[in-house]
C-alpha positions as CSV (number, residue, x, y, z in Angstrom):
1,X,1.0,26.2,-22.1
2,X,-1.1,24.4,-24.2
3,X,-1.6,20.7,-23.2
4,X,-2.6,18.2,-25.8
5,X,-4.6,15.3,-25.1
6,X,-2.5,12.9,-26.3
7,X,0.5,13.7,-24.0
8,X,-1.9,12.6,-21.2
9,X,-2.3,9.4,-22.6
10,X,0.9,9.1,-23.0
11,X,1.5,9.8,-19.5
12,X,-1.1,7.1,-17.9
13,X,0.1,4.6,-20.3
14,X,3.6,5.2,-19.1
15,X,2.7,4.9,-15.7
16,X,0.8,1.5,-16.6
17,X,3.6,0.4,-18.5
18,X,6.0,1.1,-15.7
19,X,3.8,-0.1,-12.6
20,X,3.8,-3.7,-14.6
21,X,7.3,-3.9,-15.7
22,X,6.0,-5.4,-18.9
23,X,4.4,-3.8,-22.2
24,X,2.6,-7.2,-22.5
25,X,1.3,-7.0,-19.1
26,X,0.2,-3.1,-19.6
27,X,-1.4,-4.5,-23.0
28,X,-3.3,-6.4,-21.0
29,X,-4.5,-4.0,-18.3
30,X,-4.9,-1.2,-20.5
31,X,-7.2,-3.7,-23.0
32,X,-5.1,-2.4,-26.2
33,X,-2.7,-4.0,-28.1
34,X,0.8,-4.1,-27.5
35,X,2.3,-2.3,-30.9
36,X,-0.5,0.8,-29.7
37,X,1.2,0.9,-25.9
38,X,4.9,1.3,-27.6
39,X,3.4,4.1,-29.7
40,X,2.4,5.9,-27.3
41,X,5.5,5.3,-25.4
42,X,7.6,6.6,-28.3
43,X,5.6,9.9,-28.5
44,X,6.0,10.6,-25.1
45,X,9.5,9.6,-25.6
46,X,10.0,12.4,-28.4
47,X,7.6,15.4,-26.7
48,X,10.3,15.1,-23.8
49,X,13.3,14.6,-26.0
50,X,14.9,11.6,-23.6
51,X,14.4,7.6,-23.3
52,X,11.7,6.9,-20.8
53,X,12.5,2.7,-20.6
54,X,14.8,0.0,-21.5
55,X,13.4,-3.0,-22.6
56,X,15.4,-5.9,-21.1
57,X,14.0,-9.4,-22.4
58,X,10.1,-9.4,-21.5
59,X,10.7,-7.0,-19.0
60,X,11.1,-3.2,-19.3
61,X,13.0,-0.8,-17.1
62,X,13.0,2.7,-16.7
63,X,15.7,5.6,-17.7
64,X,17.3,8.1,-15.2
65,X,14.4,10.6,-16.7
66,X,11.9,7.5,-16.4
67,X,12.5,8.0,-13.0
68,X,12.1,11.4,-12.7
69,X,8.7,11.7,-14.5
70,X,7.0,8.3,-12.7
71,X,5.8,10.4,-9.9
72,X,4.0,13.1,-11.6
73,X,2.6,10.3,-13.4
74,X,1.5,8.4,-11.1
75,X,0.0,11.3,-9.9
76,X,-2.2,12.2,-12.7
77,X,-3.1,8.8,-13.5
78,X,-5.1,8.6,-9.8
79,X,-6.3,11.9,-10.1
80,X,-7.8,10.6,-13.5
81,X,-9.4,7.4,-11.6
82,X,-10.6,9.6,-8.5
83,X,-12.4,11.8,-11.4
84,X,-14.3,8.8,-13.2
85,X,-15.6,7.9,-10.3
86,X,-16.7,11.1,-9.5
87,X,-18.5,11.1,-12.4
88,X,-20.0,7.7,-12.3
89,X,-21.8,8.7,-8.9
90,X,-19.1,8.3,-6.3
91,X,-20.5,11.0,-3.9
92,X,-23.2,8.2,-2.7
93,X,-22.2,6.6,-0.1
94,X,-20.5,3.4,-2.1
95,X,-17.8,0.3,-0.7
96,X,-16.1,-1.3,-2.9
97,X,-14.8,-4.5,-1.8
98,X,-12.7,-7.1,-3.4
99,X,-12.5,-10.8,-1.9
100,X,-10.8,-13.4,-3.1
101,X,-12.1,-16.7,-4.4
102,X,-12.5,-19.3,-1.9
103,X,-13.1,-16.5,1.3
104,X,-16.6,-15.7,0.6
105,X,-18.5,-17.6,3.1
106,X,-16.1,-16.1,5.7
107,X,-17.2,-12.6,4.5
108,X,-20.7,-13.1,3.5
109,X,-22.1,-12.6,7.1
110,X,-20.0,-9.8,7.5
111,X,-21.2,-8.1,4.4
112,X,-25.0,-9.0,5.4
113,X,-24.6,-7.7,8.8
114,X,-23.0,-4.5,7.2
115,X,-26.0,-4.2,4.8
116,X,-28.3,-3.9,7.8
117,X,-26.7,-1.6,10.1
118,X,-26.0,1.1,6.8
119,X,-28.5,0.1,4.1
120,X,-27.9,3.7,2.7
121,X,-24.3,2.3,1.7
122,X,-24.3,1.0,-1.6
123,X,-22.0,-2.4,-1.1
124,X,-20.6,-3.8,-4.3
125,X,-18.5,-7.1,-4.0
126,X,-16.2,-8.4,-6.8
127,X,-14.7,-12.0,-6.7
128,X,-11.2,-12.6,-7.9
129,X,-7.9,-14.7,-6.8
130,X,-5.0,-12.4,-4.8
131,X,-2.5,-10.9,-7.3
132,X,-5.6,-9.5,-9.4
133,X,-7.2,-7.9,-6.3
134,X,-4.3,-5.9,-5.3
135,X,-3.2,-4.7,-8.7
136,X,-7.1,-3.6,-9.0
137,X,-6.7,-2.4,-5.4
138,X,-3.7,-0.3,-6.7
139,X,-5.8,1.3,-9.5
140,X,-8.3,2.4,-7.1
141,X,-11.3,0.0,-8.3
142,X,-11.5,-1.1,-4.4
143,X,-11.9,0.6,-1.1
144,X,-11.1,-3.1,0.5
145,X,-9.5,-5.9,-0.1
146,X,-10.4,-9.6,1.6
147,X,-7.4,-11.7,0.7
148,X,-5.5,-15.1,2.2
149,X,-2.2,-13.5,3.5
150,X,1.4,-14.4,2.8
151,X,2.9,-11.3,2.7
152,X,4.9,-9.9,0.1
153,X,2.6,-6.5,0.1
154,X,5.2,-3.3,-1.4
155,X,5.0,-0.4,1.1
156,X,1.9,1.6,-0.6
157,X,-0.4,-0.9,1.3
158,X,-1.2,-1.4,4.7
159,X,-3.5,-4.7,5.9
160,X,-5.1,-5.5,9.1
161,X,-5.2,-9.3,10.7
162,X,-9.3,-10.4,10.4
163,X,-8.2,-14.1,11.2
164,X,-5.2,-16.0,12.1
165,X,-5.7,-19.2,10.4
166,X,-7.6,-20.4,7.5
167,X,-7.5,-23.9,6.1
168,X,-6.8,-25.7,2.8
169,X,-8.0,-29.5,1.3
170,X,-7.1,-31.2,-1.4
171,X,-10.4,-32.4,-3.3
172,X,-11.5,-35.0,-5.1
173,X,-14.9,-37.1,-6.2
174,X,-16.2,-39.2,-4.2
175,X,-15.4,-42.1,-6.8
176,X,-12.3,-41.0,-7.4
177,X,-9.3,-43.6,-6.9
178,X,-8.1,-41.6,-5.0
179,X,-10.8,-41.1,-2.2
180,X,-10.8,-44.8,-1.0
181,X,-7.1,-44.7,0.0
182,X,-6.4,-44.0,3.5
183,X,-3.8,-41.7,3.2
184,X,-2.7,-39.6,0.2
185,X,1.2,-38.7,-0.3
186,X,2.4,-36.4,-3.0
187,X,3.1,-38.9,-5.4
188,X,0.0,-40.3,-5.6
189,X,-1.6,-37.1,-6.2
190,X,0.9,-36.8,-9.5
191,X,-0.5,-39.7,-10.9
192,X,-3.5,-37.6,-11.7
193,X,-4.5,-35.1,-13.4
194,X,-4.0,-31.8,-12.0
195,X,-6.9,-28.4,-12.0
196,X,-5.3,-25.4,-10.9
197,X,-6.8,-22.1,-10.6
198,X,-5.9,-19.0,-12.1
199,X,-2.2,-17.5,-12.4
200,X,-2.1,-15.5,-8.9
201,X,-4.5,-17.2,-7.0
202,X,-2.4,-18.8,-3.9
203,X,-3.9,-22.1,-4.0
204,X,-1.9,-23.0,-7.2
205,X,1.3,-21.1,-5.4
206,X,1.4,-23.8,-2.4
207,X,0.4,-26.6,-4.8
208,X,3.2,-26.0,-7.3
209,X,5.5,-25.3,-4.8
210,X,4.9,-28.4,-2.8
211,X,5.5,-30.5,-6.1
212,X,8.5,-28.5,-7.2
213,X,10.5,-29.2,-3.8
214,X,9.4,-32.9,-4.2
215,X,11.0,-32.7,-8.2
216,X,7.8,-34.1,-9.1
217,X,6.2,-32.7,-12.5
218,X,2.5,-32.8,-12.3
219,X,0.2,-33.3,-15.1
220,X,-1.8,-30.2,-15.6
221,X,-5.7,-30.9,-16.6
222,X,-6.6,-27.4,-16.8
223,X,-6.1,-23.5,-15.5
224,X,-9.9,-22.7,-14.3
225,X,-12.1,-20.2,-11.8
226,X,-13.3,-21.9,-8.6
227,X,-16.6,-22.6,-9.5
228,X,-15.5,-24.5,-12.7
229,X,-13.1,-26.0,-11.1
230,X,-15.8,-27.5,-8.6
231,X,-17.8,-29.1,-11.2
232,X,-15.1,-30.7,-13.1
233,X,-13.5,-32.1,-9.8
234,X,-17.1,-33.0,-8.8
235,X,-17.6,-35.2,-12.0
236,X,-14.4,-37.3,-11.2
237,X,-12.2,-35.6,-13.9
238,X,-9.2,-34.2,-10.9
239,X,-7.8,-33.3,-8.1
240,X,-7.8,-30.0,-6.7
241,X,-6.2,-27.6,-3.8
242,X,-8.9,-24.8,-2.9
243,X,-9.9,-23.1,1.0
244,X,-12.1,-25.6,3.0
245,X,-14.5,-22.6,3.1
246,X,-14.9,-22.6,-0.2
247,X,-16.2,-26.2,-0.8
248,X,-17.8,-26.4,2.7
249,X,-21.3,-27.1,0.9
250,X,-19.5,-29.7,-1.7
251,X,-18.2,-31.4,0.8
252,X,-21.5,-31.7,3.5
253,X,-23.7,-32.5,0.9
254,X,-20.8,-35.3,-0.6
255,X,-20.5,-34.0,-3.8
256,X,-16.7,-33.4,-3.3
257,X,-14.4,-35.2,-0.7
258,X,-11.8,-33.9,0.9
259,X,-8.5,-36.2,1.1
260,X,-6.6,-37.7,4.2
261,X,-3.6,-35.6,3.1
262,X,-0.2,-34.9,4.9
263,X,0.0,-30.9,6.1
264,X,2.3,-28.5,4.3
265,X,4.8,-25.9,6.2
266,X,2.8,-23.1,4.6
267,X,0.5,-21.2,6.7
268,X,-1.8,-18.2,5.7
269,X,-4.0,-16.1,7.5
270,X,-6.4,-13.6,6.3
271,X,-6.4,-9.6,6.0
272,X,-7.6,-6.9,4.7
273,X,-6.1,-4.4,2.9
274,X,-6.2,-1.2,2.0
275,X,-4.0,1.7,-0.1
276,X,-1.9,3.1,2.7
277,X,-2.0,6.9,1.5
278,X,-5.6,6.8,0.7
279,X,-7.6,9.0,3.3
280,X,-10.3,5.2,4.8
281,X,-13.6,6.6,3.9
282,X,-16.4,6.2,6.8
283,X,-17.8,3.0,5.3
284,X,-14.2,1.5,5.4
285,X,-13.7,2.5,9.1
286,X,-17.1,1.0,10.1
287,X,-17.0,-2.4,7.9
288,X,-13.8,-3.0,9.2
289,X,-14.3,-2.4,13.1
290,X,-17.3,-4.9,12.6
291,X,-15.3,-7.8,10.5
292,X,-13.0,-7.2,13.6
293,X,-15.3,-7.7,15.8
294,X,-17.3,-10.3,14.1
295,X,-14.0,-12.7,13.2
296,X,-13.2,-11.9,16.9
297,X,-16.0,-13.8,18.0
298,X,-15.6,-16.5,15.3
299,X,-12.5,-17.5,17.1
300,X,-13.8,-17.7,20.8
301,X,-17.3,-19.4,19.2
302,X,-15.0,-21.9,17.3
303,X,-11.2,-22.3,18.3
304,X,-11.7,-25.7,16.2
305,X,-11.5,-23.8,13.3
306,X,-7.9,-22.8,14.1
307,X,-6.3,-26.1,14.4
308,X,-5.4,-29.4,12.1
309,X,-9.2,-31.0,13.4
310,X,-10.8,-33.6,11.2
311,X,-13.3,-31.6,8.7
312,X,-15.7,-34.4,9.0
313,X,-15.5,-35.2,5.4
314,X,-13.0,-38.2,5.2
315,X,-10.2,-36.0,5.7
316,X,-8.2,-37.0,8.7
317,X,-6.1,-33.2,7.9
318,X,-6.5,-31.0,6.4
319,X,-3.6,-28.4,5.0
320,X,-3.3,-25.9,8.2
321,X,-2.8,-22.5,7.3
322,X,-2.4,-19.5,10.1
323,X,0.0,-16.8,10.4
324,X,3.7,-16.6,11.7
325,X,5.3,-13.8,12.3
């Protein structure tokens, strides 16, 4: 039987198309434009002689025979991933870990402490808020995954418990109106303008939740990584909701403060997670049995960390986040 090329394509930009639900979205991922995905979906469409999807609004859904060809898909499309990185050197011994924005000074002494017990292990760390990790997770471009838990993970992923609480803070400059008041309630905060972080990220989940089930519509200043979102906070120019660990240094050295601020109901922990069908590769196995073992100790060394304690930054609370069951 004599395979084109273009029938593969076809194939891995169905699967794309049908992992995100969305030709936009697979757009997107698949760095093309949207008129060159539906092409390629209408060839494939004709070379098996039945509708693959139903589009539905923004939204596409698959056939009866959609259904039927996802798997074998699905299946080449990893087996075309597991090949690149073959090719681009895999057979070193290489972890790939993904951690998301605001947990890295959790993870850094980990990763350090990792470096020297297996400095023959090529460690590469990418940076990046939750919904983007997994979906990179799912295309096999981590071994690992670092990320604030609140659950929702689909079946294909499994995720072990590193820490059972990890805090949030509402920041602000220190000459901000806002930090000489001694206690801060939602609606002062929506007199403000308003820097959230990027679609997926769960700081900007809680925050626009909180405000929704207050009915109070916030003023959006602007949709920006963590770091930017730092310095524009830092020159007095909004508030923001990020990790305490990830201002920690802001906040010692009084560039940002942290508000006296109410706690939320929402509580997060973090975990890392994995592709449950993938075979954990020996680097996997030992960086995880020592971030065990090393977050283990965090929490006998410093059970303050895991309670609503002052952060000794002019915050009387902070938002307390740990995991329920």
């Amino acid at each position: 039987m004599k395979i084109r090329n273009s029938h593969l394509n076809g194939l891995i930009v169905f699967y794309i198309v049908a992992e995100e639900k969305s030709v936009a979205r697979a757009s997107e991922r698949l760095q093309v434009t949207q008129p060159a995905v539906s092409i390629q979906i209408k060839r494939l469409e004709r070379v098996v002689g039945t509708q693959l999807i139903v589009t539905r609004g923004k939204t596409v859904a698959l056939t009866e025979s959609g259904k039927r060809l996802l798997p074998y898909a699905a299946a080449l499309y990893h087996s075309a991933v597991k090949a690149e990185n073959l090719l681009k050197g895999r057979l070193i011994p290489t972890l790939r870990l993904g951690v998301c924005e605001g947990l890295m000074l959790y993870c850094a002494p980990v990763i350090e402490m990792f470096n020297d017990l297996y400095p023959t292990v090529n460690v590469t760390v990418r940076e990046g808020h939750r919904k983007r990790l997994i979906t990179e997770l799912s295309d096999l471009k981590h071994d690992l995954c670092i990320v604030a838990s609140r659950g929702g993970l689909d079946t294909s992923f499994s995720a072990v418990r590193l820490s059972h609480t990890e805090r949030m803070v509402l920041v602000v400059s220190p000459k901000h109106p806002l930090a000489e008041k001694l206690i801060v309630r939602w609606e002062d905060i929506a007199r403000y303008p308003l820097l959230l972080q990027h679609e997926g990220s769960i700081e900007r989940k809680v925050l626009l939740k909180e405000l929704m089930l207050r009915d109070i519509s916030p003023f959006i200043a602007a949709e920006v990584g963590m770091e930017t979102m730092k310095r524009i906070v830092s020159k007095g120019k909004g508030v923001a909701l990020m990790f305490l660990t990830g201002v920690r240094y802001e906040l010692d050295t009084g560039k940002l403060t942290a508000l006296p601020f109410p706690e939320v109901k929402e509580r997060f922990a973090i975990d890392v997670v994995c592709r449950r069908e993938m075979r954990p590769l020996l680097p996997c196995v030992n960086f995880l049995s020592l971030a065990k073992e090393y977050f283990a100790s965090q929490e006998l060394t410093h059970p303050e960390r895991h309670g609503a304690q002052s952060c000794g930054t002019g915050c009387s609370k902070g938002l307390a986040l740990e995991h329920r069951q």
